[in-house]
Residue frames as qw, qx, qy, qz and C-alpha x, y, z in Angstrom:
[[0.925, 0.072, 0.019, 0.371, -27.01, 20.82, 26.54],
 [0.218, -0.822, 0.358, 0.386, -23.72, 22.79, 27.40],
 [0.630, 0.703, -0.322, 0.082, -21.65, 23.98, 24.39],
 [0.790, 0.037, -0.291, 0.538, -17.73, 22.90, 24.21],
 [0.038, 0.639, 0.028, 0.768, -17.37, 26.64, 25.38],
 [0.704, -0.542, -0.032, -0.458, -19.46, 26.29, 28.21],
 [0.969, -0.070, -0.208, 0.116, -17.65, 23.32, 29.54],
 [0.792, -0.006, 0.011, 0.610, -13.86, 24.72, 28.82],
 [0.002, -0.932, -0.198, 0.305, -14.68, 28.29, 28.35],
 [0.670, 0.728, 0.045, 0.137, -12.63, 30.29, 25.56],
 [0.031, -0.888, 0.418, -0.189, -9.68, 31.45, 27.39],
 [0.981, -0.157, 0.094, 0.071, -8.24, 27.85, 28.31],
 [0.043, 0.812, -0.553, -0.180, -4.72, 27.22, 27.76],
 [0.952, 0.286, -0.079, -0.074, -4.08, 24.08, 25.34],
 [0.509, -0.527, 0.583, 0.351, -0.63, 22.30, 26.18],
 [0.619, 0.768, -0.121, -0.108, 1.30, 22.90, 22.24],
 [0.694, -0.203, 0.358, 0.591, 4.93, 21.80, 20.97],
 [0.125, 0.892, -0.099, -0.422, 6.54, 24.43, 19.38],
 [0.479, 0.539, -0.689, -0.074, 9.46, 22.25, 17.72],
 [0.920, -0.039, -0.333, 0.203, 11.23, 18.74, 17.76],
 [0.503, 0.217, -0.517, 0.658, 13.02, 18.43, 20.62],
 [0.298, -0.481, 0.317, -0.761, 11.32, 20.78, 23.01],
 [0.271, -0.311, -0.874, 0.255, 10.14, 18.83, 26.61],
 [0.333, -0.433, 0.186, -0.816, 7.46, 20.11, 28.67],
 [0.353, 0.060, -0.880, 0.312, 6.99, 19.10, 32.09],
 [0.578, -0.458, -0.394, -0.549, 3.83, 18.28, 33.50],
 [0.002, 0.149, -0.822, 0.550, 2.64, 17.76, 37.41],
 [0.354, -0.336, -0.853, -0.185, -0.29, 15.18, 37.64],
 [0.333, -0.156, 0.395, -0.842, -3.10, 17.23, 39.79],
 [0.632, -0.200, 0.409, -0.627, -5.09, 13.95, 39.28],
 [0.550, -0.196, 0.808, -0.082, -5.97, 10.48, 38.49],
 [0.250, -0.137, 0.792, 0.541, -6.40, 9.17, 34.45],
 [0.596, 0.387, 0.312, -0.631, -9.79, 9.43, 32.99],
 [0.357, -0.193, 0.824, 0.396, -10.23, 6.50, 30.18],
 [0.244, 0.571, 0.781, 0.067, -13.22, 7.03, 29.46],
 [0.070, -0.601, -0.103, 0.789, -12.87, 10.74, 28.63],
 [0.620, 0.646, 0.436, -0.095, -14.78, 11.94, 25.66],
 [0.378, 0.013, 0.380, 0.844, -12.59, 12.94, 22.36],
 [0.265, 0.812, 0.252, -0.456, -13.74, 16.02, 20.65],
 [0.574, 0.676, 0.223, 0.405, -13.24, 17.43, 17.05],
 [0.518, -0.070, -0.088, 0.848, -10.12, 19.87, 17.38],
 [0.137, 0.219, 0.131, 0.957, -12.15, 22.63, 15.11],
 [0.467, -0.587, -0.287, -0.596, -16.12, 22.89, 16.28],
 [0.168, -0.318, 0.635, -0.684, -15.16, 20.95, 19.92],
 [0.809, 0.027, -0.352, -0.470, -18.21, 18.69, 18.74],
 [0.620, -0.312, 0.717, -0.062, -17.76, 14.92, 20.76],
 [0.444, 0.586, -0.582, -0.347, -16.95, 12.47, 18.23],
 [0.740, -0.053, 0.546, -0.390, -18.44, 9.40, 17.36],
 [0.040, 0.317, -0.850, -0.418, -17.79, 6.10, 15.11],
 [0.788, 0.327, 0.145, -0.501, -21.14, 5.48, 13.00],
 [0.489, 0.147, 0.843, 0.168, -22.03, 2.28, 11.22],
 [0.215, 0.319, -0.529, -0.756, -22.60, 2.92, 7.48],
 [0.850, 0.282, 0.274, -0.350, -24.78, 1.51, 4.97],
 [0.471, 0.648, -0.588, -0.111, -21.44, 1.07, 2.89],
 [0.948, -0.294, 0.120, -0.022, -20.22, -2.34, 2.60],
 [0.413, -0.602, 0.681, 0.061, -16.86, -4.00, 3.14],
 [0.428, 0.415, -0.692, -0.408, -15.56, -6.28, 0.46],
 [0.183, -0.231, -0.951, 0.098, -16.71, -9.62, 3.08],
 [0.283, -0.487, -0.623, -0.542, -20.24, -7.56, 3.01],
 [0.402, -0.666, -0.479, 0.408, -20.27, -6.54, 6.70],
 [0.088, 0.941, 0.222, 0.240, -21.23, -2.62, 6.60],
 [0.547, 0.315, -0.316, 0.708, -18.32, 0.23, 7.45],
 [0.420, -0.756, -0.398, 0.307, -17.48, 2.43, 10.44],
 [0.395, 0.560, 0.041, 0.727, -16.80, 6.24, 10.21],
 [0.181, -0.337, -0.439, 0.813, -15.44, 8.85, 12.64],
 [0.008, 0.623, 0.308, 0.719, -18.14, 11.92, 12.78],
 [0.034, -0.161, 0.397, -0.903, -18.96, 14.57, 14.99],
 [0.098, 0.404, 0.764, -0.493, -22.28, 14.58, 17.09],
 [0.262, 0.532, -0.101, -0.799, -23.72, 16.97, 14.18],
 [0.138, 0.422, -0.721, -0.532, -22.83, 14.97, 11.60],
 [0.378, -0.141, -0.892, -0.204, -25.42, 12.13, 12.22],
 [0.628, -0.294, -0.211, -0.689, -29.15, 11.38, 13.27],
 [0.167, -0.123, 0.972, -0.111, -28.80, 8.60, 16.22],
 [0.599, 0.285, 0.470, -0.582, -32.81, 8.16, 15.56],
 [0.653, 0.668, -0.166, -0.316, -32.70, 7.87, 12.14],
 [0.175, 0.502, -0.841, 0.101, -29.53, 4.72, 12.93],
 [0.302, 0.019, 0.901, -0.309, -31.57, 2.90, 14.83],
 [0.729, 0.503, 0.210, -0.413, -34.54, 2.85, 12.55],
 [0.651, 0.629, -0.394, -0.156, -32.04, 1.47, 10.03],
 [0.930, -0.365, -0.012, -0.036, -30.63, -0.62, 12.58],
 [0.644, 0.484, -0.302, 0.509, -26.78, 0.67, 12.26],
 [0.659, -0.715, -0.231, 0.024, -24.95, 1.63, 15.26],
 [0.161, 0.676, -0.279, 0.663, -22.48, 4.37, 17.11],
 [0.724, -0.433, -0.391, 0.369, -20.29, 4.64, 19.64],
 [0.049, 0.990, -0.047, 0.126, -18.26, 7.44, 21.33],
 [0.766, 0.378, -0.244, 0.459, -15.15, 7.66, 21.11],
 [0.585, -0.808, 0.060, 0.028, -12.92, 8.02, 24.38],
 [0.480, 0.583, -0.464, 0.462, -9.30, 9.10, 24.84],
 [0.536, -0.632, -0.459, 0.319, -7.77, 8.79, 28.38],
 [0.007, 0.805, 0.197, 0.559, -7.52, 12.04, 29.84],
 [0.564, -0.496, -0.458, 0.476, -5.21, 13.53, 33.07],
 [0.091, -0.984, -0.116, -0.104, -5.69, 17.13, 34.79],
 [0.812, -0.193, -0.192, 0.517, -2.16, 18.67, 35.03],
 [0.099, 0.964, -0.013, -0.247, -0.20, 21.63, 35.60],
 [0.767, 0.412, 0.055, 0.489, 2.55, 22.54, 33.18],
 [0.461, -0.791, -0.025, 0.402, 4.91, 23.70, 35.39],
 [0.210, -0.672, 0.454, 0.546, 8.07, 24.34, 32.85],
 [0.819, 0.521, 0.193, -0.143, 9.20, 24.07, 29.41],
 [0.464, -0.663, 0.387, 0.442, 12.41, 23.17, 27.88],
 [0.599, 0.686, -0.039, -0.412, 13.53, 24.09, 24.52],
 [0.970, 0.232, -0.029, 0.061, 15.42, 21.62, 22.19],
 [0.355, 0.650, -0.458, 0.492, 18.92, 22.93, 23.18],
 [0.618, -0.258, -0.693, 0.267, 18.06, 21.46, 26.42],
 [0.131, 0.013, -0.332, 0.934, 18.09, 25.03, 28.46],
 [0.068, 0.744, 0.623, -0.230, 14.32, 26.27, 30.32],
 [0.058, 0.757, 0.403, 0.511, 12.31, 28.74, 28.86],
 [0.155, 0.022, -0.446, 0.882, 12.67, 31.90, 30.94],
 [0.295, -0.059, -0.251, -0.920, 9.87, 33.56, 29.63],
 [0.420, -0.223, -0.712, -0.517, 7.60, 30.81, 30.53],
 [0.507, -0.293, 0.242, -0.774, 4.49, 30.71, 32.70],
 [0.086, 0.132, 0.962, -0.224, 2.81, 27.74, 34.64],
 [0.579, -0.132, -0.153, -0.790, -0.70, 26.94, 33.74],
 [0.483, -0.008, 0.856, -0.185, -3.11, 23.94, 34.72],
 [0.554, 0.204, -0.369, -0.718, -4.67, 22.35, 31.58],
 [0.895, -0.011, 0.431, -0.113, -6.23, 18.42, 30.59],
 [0.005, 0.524, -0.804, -0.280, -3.43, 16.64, 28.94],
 [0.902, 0.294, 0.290, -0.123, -5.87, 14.19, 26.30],
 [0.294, -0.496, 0.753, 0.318, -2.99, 12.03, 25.27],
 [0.717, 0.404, -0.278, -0.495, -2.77, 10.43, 21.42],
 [0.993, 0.039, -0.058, -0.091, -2.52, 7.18, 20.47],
 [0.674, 0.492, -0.316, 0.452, 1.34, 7.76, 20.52],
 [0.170, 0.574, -0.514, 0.615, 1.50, 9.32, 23.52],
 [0.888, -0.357, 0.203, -0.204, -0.41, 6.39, 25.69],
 [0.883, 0.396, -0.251, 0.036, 1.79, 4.35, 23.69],
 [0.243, 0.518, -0.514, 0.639, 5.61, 6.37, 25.20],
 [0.538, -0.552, 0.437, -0.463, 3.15, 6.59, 28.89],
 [0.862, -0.446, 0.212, -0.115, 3.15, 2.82, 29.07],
 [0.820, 0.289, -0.365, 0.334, 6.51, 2.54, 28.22],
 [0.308, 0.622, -0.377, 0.613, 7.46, 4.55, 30.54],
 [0.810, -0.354, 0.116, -0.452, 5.05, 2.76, 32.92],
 [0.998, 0.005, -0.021, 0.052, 6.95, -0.35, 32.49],
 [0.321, 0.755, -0.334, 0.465, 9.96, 1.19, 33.43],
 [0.113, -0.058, 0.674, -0.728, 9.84, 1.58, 37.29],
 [0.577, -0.466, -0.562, -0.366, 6.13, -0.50, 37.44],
 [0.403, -0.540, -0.663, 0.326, 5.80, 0.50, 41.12],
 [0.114, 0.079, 0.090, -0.986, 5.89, 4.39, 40.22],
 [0.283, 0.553, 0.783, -0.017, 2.24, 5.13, 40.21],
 [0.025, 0.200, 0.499, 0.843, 0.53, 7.21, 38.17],
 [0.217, -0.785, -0.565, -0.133, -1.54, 9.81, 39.43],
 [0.111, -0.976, -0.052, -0.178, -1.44, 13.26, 41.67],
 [0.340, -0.886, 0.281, 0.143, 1.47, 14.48, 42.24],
 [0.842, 0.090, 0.378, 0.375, 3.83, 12.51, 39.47],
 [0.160, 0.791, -0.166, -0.567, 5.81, 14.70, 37.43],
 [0.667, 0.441, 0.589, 0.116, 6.04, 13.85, 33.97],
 [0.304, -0.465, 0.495, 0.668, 8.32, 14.81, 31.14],
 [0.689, 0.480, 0.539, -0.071, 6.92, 14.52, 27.80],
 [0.076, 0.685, -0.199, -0.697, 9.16, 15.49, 24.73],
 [0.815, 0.522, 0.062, -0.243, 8.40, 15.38, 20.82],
 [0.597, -0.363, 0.538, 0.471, 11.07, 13.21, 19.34],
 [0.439, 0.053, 0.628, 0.641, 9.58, 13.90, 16.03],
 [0.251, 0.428, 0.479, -0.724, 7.49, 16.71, 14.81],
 [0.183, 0.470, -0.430, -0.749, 7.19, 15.95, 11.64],
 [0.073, -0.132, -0.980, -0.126, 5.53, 12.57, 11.38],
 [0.663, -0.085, -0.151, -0.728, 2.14, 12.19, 11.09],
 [0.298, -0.924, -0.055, -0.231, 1.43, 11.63, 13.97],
 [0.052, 0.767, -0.530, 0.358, 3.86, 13.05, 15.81],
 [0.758, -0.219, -0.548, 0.276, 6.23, 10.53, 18.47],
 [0.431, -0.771, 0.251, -0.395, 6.88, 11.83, 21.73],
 [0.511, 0.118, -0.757, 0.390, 9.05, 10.08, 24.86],
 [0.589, -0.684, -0.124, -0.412, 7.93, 10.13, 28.03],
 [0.186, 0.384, -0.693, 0.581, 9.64, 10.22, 31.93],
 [0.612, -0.550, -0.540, -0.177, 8.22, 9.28, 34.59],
 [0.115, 0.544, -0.513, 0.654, 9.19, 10.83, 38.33],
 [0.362, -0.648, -0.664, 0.087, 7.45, 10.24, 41.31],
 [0.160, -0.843, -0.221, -0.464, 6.04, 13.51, 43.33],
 [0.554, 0.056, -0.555, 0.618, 8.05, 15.26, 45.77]]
């Protein structure tokens, strides 16, 4: 079984907000992935939502996130409880520029190509921003804006642009 390591290897470059306000601007190098496994930020572990033996005040049993470590699937099914994996959607891009909350571009900054796994907040901004111009599509070559309107919420909000590719 390949480690997260293996897979992403240690030198990656992770797309970060530095502050509220800052944009960074992404070019789609491919096509959504929905089905794209989440992972535990700290071990990189894939992350799954187990059925408990704990019950629920109307007696039907609970469901907890856990890493792939963290539970026995053999030892679920012999107890008849049951896990899924949990999927985020997932798009390859490069991050061509960044702009900092005064609205002016990083000089200093470098293009990289990373996977942009978007949170529940930021599908949330893409299909608004889908439902903007609903005949831009959404895939290679889109450029995409994406700035944090708040960085301080838990979780954070974001906005999103849409462009098409030129």
């Amino acid at each position: 079984m390949a480690t997260f390591d293996d897979l992403f290897g240690k030198k990656g470059k992770y797309i970060q907000w530095r502050a509220e306000g800052e944009t960074l601007i992404f070019q789609l190098l491919g096509e959504p992935d929905g089905s794209w496994p989440q992972r535990d930020f700290k071990s990189g572990e894939r992350k799954f939502m187990v059925e408990t033996e704990e019950k629920k005040p109307d007696g039907k049993n609970k469901w907890k996130p856990m890493t792939e470590s963290q539970f026995d699937p053999a030892a679920l099914e012999e107890k008849e409880l049951g896990f899924f994996a949990l999927t985020t959607v997932m798009i390859p891009v490069k991050v061509v520029a960044r702009k900092l909350p005064d609205g002016t571009t990083d000089a200093g900054f470098e293009s990289f190509d990373s996977k942009w796994e978007l949170s529940d907040q930021q599908k949330d901004a893409l299909k608004l921003a889908m439902m903007e111009d609903k005949s831009l599509q959404v895939g290679h070559g889109t450029i995409c804006g994406v700035k944090c309107i708040d960085f301080n919420s838990k979780p954070r909000k974001y906005a999103i642009k849409l462009k098409a590719g030129e």
